[in-house]
C-alpha positions as CSV (number, residue, x, y, z in Angstrom):
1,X,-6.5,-35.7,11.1
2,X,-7.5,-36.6,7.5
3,X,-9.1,-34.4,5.4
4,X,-11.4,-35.9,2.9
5,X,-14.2,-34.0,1.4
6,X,-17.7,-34.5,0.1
7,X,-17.2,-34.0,-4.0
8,X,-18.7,-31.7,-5.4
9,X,-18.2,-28.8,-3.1
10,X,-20.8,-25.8,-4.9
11,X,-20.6,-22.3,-4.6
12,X,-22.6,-19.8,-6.2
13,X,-21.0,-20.1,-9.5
14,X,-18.4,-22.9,-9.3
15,X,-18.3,-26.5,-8.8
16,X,-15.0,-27.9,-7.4
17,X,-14.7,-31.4,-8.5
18,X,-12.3,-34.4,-8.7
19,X,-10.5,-34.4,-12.3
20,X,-11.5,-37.1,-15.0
21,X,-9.8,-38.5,-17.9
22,X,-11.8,-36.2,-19.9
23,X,-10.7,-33.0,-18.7
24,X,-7.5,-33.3,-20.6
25,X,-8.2,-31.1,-23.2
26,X,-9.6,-28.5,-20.9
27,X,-6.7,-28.5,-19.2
28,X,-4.7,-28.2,-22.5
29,X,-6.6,-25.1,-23.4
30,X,-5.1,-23.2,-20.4
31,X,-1.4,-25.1,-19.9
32,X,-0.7,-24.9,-23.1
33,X,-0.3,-21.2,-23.3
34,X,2.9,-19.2,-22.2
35,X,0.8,-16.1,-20.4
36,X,-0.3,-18.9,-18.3
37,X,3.2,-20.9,-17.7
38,X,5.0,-17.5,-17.5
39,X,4.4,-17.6,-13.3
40,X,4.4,-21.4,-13.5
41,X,7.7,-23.8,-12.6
42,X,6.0,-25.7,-16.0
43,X,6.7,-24.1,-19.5
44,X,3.7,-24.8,-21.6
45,X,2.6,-28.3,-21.9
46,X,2.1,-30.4,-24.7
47,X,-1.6,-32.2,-25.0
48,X,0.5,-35.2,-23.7
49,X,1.8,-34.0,-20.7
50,X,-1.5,-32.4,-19.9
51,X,-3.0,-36.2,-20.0
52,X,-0.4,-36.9,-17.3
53,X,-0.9,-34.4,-15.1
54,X,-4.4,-35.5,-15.3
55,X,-3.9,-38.6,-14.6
56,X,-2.3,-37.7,-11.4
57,X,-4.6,-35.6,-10.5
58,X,-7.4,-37.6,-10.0
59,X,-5.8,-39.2,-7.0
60,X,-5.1,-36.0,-5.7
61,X,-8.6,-35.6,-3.2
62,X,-7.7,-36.2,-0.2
63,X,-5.1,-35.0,2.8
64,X,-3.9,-37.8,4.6
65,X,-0.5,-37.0,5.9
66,X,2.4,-34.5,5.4
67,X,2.8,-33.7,1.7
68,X,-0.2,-35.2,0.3
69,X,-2.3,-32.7,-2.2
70,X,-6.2,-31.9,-3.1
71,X,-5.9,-30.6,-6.5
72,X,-9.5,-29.9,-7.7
73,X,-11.2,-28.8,-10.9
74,X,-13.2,-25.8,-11.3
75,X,-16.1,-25.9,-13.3
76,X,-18.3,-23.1,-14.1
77,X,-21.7,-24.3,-13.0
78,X,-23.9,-22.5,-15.7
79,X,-22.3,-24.0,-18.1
80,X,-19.8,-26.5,-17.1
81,X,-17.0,-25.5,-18.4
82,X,-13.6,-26.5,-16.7
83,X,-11.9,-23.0,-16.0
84,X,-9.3,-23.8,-14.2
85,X,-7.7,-25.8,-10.7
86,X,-6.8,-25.0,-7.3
87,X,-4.6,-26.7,-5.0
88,X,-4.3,-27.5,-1.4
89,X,-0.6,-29.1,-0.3
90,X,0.0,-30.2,3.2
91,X,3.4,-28.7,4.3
92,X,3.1,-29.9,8.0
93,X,1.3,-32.1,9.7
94,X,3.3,-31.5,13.8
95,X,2.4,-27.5,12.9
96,X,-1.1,-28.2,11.1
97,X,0.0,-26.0,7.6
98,X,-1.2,-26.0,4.3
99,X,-0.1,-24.2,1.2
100,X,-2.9,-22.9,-1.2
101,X,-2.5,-22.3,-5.2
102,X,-4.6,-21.8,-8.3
103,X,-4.4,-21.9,-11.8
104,X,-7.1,-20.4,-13.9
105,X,-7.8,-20.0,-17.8
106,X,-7.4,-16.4,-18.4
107,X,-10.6,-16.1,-20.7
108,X,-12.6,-16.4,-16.4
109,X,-10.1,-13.6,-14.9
110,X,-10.9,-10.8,-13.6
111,X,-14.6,-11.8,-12.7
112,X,-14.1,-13.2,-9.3
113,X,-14.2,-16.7,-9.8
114,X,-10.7,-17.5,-8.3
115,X,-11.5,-15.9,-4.8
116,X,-14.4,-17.9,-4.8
117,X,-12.8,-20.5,-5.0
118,X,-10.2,-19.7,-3.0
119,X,-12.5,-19.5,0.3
120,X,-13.8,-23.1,-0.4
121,X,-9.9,-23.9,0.1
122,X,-9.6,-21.6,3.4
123,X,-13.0,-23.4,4.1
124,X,-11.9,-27.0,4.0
125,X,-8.0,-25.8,5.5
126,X,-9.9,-24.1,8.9
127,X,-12.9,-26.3,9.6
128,X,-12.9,-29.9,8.0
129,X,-9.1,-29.5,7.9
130,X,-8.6,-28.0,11.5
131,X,-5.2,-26.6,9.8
132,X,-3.4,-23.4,12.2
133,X,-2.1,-21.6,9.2
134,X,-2.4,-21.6,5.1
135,X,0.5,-20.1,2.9
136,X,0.4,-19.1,-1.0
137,X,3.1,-17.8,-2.8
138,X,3.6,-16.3,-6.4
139,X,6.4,-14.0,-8.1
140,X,6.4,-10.3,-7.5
141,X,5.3,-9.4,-10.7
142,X,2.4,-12.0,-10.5
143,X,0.0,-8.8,-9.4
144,X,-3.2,-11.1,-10.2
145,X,-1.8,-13.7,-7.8
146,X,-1.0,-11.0,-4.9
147,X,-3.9,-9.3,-5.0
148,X,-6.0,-12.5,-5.1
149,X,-4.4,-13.2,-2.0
150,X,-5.0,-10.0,-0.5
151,X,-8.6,-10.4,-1.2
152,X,-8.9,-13.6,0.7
153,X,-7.7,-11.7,3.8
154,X,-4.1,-13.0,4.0
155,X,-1.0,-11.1,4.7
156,X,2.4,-10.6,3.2
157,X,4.7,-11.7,5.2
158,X,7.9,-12.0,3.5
159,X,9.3,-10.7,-0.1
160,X,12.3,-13.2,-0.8
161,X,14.7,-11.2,-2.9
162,X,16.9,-12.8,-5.9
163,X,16.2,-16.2,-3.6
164,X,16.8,-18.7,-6.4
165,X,17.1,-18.6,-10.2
166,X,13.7,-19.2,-11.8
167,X,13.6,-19.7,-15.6
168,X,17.0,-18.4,-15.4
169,X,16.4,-15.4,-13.5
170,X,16.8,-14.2,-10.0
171,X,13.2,-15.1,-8.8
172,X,11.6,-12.5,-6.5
173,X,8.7,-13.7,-4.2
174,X,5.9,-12.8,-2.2
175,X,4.9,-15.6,0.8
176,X,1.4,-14.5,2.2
177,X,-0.3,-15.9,4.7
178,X,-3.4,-16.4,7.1
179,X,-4.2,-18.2,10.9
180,X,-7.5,-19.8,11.3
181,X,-8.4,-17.7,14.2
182,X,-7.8,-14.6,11.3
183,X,-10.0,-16.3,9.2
184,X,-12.8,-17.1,11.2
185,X,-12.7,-13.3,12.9
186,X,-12.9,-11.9,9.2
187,X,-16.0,-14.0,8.2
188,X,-17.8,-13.1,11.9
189,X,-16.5,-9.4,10.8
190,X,-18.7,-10.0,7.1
191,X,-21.6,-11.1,8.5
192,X,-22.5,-8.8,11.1
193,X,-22.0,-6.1,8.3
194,X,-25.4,-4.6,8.7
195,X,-27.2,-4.4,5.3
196,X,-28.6,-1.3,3.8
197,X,-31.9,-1.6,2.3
198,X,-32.8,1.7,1.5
């Protein structure tokens, strides 16, 4: 089944969009800097390379069979600033899996805007996707990445110890992980959370 969404997809703060050839230097703001490459396979990208990935990202919108990517930007919707990206990669079409990532500027962390987006990508994964099971993975001592994960309701399920040299270190890593049928209980679960008015 293909997965092709309606652009944009709005949330309360965030617009998830297609990239354009003139998000390059947005881009460039964040994946330029090494406290943002420092948990990527990237180093730090020139302006250049930024207008490359770019360029290949705006392909990226669509899941059609096993490996293709939707790799979106976010856009603050107040403003419209670009403040970052999130991915969605599909691993396996026979056992309907996706992978999720995200890569935001760190001026917009820490305010929530990352696990909003990141239920627009269980969102499209579980229903217009009809995926079984997403996956999202980070380095141990990626704590913002982990516990973004954990806020989205998905479980660590593996911790892969001096696995493969990353950077030129042992790389440790966390593999988390949710089914739909998770996900959907967890969002009946939120809204039948009576609310208190008093």
């Amino acid at each position: 089944m293909a997965l092709v969404p309606d652009y944009p997809i709005k949330t309360a703060r965030l617009r998830l969009r297609p990239f354009t050839r003139g998000d390059v230097d947005a881009v460039y703001d964040y994946r330029r800097r090494d406290d943002v490459a420092l948990y990527l396979f990237d180093v730090a990208l020139s302006r250049d390379e930024c207008a490359l990935a770019v360029r290949q990202r705006i392909s990226q919108v669509a899941l059609a069979r096993e490996g293709d990517k939707i790799i979106l930007a976010v856009e603050h919707k107040d403003d419209k600033n670009l403040i970052g990206e999130v991915s969605l990669i599909w691993r396996s079409q026979e056992a309907r899996q996706v992978e999720l990532g995200w890569i935001f500027h760190p001026d917009w962390q820490g305010q929530g805007f990352a696990s909003e987006a990141g239920e627009v990508l269980l969102n499209l994964a579980f229903e217009a996707g009809d995926m079984h099971r997403a996956t999202a993975r980070c380095g141990t001592n990626n704590v913002t990445s982990w516990r973004l994960m954990e806020r989205l309701g998905m479980r660590r399920e593996a911790h892969f110890r001096e696995h493969k040299l990353f950077k030129g270190k042992w790389d440790e890593e966390y593999v988390y992980a949710i089914l739909r049928r998770e996900w959907r209980l967890s969002r009946q679960q939120e809204q039948s959370v009576p609310i208190n008015r008093a």
